[in-house]
C-alpha positions as CSV (number, residue, x, y, z in Angstrom):
1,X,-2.2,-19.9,-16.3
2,X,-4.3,-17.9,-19.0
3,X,-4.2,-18.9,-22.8
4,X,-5.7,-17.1,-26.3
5,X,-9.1,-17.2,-27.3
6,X,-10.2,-19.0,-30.0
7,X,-11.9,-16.3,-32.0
8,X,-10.4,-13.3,-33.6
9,X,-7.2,-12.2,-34.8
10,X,-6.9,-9.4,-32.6
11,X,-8.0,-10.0,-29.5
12,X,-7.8,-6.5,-28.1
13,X,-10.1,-4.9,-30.7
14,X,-13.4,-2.8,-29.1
15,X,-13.7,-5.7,-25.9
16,X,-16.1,-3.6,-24.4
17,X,-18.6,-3.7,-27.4
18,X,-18.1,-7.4,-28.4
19,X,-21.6,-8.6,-29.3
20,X,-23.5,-11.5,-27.3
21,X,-23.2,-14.9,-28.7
22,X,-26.3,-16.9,-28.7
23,X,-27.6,-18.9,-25.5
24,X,-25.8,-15.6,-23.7
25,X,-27.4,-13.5,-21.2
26,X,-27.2,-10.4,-19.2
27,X,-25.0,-12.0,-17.0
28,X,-22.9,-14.1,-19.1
29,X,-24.2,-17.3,-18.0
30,X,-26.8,-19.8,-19.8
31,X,-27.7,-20.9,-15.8
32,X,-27.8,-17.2,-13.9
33,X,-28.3,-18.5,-10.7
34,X,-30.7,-15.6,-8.3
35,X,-28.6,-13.2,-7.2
36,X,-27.1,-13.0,-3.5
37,X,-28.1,-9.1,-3.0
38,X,-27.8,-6.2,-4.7
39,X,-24.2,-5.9,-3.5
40,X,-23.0,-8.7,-5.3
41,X,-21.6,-7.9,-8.5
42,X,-21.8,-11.0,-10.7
43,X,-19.5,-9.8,-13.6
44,X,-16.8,-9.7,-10.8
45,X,-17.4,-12.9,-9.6
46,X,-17.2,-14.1,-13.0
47,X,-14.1,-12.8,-13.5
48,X,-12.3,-14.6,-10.7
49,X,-14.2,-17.2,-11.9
50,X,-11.8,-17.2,-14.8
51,X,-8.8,-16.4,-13.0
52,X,-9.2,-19.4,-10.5
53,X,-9.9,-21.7,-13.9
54,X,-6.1,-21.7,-14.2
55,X,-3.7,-23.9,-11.9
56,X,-0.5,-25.7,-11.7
57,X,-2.6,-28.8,-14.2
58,X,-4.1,-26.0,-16.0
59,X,-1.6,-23.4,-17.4
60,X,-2.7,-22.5,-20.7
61,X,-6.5,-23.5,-22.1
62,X,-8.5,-22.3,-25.4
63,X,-11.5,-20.1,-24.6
64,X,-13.7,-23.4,-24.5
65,X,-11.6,-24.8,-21.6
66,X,-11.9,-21.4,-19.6
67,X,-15.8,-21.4,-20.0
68,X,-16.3,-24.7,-19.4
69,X,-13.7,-24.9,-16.1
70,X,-15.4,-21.2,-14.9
71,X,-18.7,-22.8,-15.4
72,X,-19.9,-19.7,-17.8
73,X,-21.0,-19.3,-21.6
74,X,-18.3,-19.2,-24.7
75,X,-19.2,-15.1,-24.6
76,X,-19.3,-13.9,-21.1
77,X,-15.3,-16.0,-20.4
78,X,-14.4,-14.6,-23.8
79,X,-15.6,-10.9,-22.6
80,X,-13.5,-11.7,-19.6
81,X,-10.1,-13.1,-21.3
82,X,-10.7,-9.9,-23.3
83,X,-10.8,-7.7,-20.3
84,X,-7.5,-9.3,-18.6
85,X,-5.7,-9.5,-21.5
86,X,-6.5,-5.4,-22.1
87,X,-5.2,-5.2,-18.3
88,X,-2.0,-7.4,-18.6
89,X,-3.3,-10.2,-16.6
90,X,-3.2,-12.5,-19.5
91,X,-1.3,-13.0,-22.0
92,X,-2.3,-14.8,-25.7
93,X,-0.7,-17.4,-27.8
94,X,-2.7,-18.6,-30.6
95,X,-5.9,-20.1,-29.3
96,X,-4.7,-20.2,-26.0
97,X,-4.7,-18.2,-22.5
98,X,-2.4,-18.2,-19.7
99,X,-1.8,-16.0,-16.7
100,X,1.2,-13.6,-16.9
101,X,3.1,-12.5,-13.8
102,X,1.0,-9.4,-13.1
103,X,-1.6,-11.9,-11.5
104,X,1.1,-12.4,-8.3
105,X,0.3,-8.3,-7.5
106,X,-3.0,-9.5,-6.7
107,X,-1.6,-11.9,-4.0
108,X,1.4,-9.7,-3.0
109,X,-1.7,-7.2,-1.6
110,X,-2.8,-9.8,0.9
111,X,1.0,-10.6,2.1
112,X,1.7,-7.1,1.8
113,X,-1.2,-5.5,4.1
114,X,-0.7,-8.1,6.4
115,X,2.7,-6.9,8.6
116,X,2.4,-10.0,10.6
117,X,4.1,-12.2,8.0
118,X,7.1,-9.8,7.7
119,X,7.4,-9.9,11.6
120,X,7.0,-13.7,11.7
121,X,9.5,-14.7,8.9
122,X,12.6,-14.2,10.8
123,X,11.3,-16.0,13.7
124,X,11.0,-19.1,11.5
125,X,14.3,-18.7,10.2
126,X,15.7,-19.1,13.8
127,X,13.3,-22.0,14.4
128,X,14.7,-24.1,11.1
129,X,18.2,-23.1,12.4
130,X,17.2,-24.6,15.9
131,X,15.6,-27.9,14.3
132,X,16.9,-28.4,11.0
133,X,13.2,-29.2,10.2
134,X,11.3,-27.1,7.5
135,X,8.5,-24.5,8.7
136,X,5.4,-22.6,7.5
137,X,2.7,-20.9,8.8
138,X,-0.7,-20.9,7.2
139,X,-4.2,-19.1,7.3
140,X,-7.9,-21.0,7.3
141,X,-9.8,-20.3,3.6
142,X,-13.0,-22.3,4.1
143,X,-12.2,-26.4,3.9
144,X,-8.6,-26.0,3.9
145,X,-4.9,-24.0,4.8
146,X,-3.2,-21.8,2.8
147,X,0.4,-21.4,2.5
148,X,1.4,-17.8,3.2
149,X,5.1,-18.5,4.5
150,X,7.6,-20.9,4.5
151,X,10.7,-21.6,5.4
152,X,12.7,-24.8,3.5
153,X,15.1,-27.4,4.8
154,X,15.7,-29.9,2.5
155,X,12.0,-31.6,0.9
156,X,11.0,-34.1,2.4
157,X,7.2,-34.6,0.5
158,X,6.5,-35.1,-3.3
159,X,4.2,-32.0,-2.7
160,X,5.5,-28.9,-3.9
161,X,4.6,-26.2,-1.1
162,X,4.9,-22.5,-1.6
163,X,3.0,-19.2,-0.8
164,X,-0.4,-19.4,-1.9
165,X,-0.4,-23.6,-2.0
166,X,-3.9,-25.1,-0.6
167,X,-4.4,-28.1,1.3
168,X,-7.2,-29.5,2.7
169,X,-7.4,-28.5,6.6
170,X,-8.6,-32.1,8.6
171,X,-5.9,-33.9,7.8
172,X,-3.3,-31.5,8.8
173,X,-1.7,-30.3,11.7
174,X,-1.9,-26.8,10.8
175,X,-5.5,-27.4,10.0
176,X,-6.8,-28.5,13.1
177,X,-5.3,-25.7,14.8
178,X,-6.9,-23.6,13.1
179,X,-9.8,-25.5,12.9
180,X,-9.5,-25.6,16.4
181,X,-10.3,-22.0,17.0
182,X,-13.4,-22.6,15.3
183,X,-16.8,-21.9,16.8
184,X,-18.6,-25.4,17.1
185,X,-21.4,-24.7,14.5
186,X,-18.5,-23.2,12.2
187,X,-16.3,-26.2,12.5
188,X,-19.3,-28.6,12.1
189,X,-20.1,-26.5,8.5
190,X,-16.3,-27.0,7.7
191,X,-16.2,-30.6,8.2
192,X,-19.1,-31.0,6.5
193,X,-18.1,-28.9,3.2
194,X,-14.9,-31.2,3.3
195,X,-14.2,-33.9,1.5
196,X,-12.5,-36.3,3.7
197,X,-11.0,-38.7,1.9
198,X,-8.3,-41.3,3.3
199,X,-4.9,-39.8,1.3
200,X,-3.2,-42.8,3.3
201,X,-4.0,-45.8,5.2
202,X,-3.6,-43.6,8.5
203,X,-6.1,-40.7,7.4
204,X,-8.9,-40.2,9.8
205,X,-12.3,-39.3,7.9
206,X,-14.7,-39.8,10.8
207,X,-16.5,-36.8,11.4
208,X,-16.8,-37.5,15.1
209,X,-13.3,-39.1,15.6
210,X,-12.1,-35.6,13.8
211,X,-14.1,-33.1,16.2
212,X,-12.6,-35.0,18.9
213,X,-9.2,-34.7,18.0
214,X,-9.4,-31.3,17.7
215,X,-11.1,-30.7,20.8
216,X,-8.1,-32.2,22.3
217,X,-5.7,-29.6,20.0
218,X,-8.0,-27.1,21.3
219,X,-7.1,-28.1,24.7
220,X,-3.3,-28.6,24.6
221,X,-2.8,-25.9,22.1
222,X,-0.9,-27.9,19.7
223,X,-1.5,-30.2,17.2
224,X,0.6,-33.5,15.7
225,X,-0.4,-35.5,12.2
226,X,1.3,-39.0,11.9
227,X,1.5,-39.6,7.9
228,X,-2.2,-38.7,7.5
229,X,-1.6,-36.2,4.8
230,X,1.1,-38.3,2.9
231,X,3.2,-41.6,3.9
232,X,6.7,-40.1,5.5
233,X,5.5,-37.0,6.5
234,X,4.9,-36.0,10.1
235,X,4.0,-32.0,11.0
236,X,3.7,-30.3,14.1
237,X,1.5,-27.4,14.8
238,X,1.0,-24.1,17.1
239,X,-1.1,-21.5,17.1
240,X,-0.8,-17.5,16.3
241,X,-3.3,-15.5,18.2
242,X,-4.0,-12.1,18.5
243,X,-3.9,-9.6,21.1
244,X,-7.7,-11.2,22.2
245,X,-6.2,-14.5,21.9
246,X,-7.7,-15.3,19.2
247,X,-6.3,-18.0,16.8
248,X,-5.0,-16.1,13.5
249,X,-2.8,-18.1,11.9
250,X,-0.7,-21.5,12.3
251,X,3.0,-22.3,12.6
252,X,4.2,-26.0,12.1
253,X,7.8,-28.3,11.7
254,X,7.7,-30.5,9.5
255,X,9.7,-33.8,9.6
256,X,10.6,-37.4,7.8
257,X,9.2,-40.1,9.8
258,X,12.9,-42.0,8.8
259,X,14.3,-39.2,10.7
260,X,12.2,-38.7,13.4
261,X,9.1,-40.9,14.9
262,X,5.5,-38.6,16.4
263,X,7.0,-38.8,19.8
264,X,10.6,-37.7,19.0
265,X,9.5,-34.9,17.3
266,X,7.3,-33.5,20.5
267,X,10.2,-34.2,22.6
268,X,12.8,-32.3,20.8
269,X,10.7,-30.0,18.7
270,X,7.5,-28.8,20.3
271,X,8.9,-26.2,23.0
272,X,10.7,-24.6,20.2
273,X,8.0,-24.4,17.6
274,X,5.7,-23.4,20.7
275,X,8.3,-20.4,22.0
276,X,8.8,-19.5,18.2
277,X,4.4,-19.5,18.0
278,X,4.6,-17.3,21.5
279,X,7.3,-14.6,20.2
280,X,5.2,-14.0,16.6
281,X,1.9,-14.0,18.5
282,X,3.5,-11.5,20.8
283,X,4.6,-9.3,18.5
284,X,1.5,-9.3,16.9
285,X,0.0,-8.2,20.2
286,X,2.8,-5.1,20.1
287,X,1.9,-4.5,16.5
288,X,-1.8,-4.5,16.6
């Protein structure tokens, strides 16, 4: 999260007229790359920039650490610190930044204009009750899944999942679902922007062993990883379409391969997770 800056005493003081530092530009970058359009407003960019310099490794960094992580000048992340401090999305200690809790209103928005995750949640509750199994659902964000439900058992993997948790989307059940309702030059583009690296000995990386497992997801309409993502962990995946069938979101068990092997786990819990991906989907359709 965000940390202090590493200049003056008081922070706060006249941000909007802090002079340029030297090497700084219009922009705030020493590299201002050609802009997209005239709709693109770099300063913005920037600043999300900044706020996406933070993470789980990366709670609290001095003004040099922000710059250098945001890829921007010592003055244009300093103007920005500045600016989300003044706003109460970060907070100061010293020479360091963090982000302060205000930062989750920006994610609550999403979650919040999206009704489909209100109607889903208690279907998922049922399902965990039904398979004693743990359950999310997840949307597509370029190379990889992002948690936007979930729905705990007991934990079963070393990594800590939440709402808002990223991982990378070939090597995942829910991934290839949704990877699956991908047009073939757009899934092409995502495989290539991937970096598909072996996380175990099971992984597949092959492009073209990768497009033709999910042309098979795309054909059965579910999905199954065997200990690709991590060793132990086996996750089954359905779709949630829209009322034009369109693949919108992902739905998946997850279960300990000491528990359960690839086959039990269709057996005993892929009609329920696929009934449970039916009702949501369905009452999406109602919903609109």
């Amino acid at each position: 999260m965000l940390n202090k800056s590493e200049t003056p005493t008081d922070p706060l003081a006249n941000t909007a007229t802090l002079p340029p530092l030297p090497g700084d530009d219009a922009t705030g970058s020493t590299d201002a790359a050609e802009r997209p359009g005239d709709s693109f407003v770099q300063s913005f960019a920037r600043g999300l920039a900044v706020i996406r310099a933070f993470d789980a490794q990366r709670p609290s960094q001095t003004l040099s650490e922000v710059a250098s992580a945001a890829g921007l000048t010592r003055a244009a992340a300093r103007r920005i610190l500045l600016t989300l401090q003044t706003l109460g999305y970060v907070e100061a200690d010293g020479r360091h930044f963090r982000l302060t809790a205000k930062i989750l209103d920006l994610g609550f928005a999403y979650l919040t204009s999206m009704p489909i995750w209100n109607l889903a949640e208690p279907v998922m509750e049922h399902l965990v009750a039904q398979v004693h199994e743990s359950c999310s659902a997840s949307v597509l964000d370029k190379t990889d899944i992002v948690y936007v439900l979930r729905v705990p058992t007991q934990k079963i993997i070393a990594i800590n999942l939440a709402t808002g948790s990223r991982l990378p989307a070939f090597c995942t059940s829910m991934g290839r679902v949704l990877l699956s309702g991908l047009e073939e030059d757009k899934l092409e583009a995502v495989l290539a922007a991937s970096e598909l690296r072996q996380r175990t000995p099971r992984t597949v990386v092959d492009p073209a062993q990768l497009k033709s497992i999910i042309a098979q997801v795309r054909e059965q309409n579910w999905a199954i990883v065997d200990q690709e993502l991590e060793v132990g962990l086996i996750s089954l995946s359905a779709p949630i379409r829209d009322r034009q069938g369109r693949i919108i979101a992902a739905m998946n068990v997850s279960g300990n391969a000491q528990r359960s092997t690839a086959k039990q786990m269709i057996r005993d819990f892929l009609p329920p997770l696929q009934a449970a991906a039916q009702r949501v989907s369905a009452l999406v359709a109602l919903r609109g």
